[in-house]
C-alpha positions in Angstrom: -39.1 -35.4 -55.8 -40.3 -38.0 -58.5 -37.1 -37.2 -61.0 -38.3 -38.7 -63.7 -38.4 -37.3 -67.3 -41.3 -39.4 -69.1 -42.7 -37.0 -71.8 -46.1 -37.1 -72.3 -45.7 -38.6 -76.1 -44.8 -42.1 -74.1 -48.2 -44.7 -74.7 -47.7 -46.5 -71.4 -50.3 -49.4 -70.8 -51.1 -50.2 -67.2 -49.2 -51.3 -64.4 -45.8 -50.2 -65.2 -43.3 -49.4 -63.1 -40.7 -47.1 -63.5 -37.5 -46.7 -61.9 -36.2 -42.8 -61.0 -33.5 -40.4 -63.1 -35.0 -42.4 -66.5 -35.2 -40.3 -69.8 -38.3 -41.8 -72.0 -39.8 -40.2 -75.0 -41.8 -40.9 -78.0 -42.1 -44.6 -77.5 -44.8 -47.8 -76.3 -44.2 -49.6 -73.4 -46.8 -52.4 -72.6 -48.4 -53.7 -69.8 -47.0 -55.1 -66.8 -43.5 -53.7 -67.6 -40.8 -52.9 -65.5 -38.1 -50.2 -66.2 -34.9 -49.5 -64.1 -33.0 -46.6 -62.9 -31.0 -44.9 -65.5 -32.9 -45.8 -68.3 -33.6 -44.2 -71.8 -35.8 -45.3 -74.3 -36.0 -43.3 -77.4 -38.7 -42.2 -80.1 -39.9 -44.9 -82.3 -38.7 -47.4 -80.0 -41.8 -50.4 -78.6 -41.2 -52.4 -75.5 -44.2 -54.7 -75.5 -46.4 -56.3 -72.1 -44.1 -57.8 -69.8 -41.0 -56.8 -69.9 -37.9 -56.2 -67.4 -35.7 -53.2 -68.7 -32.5 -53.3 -65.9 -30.9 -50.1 -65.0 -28.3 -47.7 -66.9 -29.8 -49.6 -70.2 -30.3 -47.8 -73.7 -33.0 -48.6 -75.8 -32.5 -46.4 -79.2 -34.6 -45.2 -82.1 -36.0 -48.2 -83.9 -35.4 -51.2 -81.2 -38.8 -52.9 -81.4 -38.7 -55.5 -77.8 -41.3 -58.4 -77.6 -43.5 -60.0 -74.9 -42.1 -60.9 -72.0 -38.1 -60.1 -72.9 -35.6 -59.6 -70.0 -33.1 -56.5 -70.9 -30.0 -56.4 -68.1 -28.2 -54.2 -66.7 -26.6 -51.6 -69.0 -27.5 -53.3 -72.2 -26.5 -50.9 -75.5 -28.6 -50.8 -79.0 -27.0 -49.2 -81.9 -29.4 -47.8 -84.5 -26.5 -46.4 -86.8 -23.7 -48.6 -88.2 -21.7 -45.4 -89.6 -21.8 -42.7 -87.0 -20.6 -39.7 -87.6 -20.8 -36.0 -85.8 -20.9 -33.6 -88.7 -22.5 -34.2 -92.7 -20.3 -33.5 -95.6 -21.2 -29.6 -95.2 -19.0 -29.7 -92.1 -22.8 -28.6 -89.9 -23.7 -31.6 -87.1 -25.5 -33.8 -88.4 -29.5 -34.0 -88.2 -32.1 -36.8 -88.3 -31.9 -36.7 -92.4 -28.2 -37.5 -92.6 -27.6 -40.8 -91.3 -29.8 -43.9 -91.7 -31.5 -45.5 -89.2 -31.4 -49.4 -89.0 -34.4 -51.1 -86.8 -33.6 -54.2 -84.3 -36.2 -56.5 -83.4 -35.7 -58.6 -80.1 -38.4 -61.2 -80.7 -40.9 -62.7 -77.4 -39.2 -64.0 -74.8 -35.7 -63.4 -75.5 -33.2 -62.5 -72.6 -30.0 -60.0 -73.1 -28.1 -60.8 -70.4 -26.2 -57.5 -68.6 -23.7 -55.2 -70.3 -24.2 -56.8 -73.8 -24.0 -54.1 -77.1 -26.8 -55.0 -79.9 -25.6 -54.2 -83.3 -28.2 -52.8 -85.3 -30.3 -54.7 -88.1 -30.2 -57.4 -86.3 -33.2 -60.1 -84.6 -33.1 -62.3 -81.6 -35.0 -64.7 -82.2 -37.7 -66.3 -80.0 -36.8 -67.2 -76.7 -32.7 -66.8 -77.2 -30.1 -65.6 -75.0 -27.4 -63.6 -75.1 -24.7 -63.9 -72.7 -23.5 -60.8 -70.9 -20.6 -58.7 -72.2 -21.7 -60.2 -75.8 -21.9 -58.2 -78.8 -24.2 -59.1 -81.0 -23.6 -58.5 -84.7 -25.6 -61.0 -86.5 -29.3 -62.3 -86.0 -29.5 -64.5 -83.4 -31.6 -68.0 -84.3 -34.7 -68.7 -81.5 -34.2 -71.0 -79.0 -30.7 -70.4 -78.9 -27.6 -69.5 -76.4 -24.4 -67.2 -77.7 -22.2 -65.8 -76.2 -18.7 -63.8 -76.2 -17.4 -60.8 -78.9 -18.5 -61.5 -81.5 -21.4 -63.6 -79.8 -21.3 -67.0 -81.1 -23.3 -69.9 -81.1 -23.3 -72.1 -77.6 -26.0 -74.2 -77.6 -29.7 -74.9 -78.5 -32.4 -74.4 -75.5 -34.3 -77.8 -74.9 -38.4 -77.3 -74.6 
């Protein structure tokens, strides 16, 4: 038994791999890629050529993921800053009543494991983000933070 739930709306380039019990709909995933167990990645979502997407990871709605970028383990993107279950009419709320805010993670950026990605917000070029951080600003290229919120730890030499 395969258990995997890849709808047939996914544009999947060649030689990916993908790990079992995933949920993965509407979006691109590139070349050479690599997904975990656990995963979902949503609609509108693009993971581009080699990539490594750890396990139990959620990739939302609007999370755009550059060459080469290394996602951890159980890494969160948030695609809403004002959630809310029901619109003013007291009905649960549908795809017209919130607004959706992209988040770019830029080539060859790493998210280390169990990090939360605030969204409207870049990593820049080749950054990393420590794991447990939360990220609620853009993150500058070539740079470490860490911590909640993440901060600024250092610059990356070469």
């Amino acid at each position: 038994m395969e258990l995997l739930s890849v709808a047939p709306d996914v544009k999947m380039g060649k030689n990916v791999q993908i790990g079992r019990f995933v949920n993965i709909y509407g979006c691109t995933i590139g070349d050479n890629c690599k997904v975990g167990s656990f995963v979902e990645i949503q609609k509108n979502s693009t993971i581009a050529s080699s990539c490594k997407i750890q396990s139990h990871t959620f990739i939302c709605e609007g999370v755009s993921v550059g060459e080469g970028c290394f996602i951890g383990h159980g890494v969160t993107f948030i695609n809403d800053r004002y959630p809310r279950s029901t619109a003013e009419n007291g009905q649960l709320q549908g795809e017209k009543d919130w607004k959706l805010e992209k988040t770019v993670v830029e080539d060859g950026a790493s998210i280390g494991s169990g990090a939360t990605v605030m969204c409207g917000v870049v990593i820049g070029k080749g950054a990393i983000v420590g794991a447990a951080s939360m990220v609620i600003s853009d993150v500058e290229e070539n740079t470490v933070v860490a911590g909640n919120p993440a901060r600024f730890i250092r610059r990356i030499d070469g």
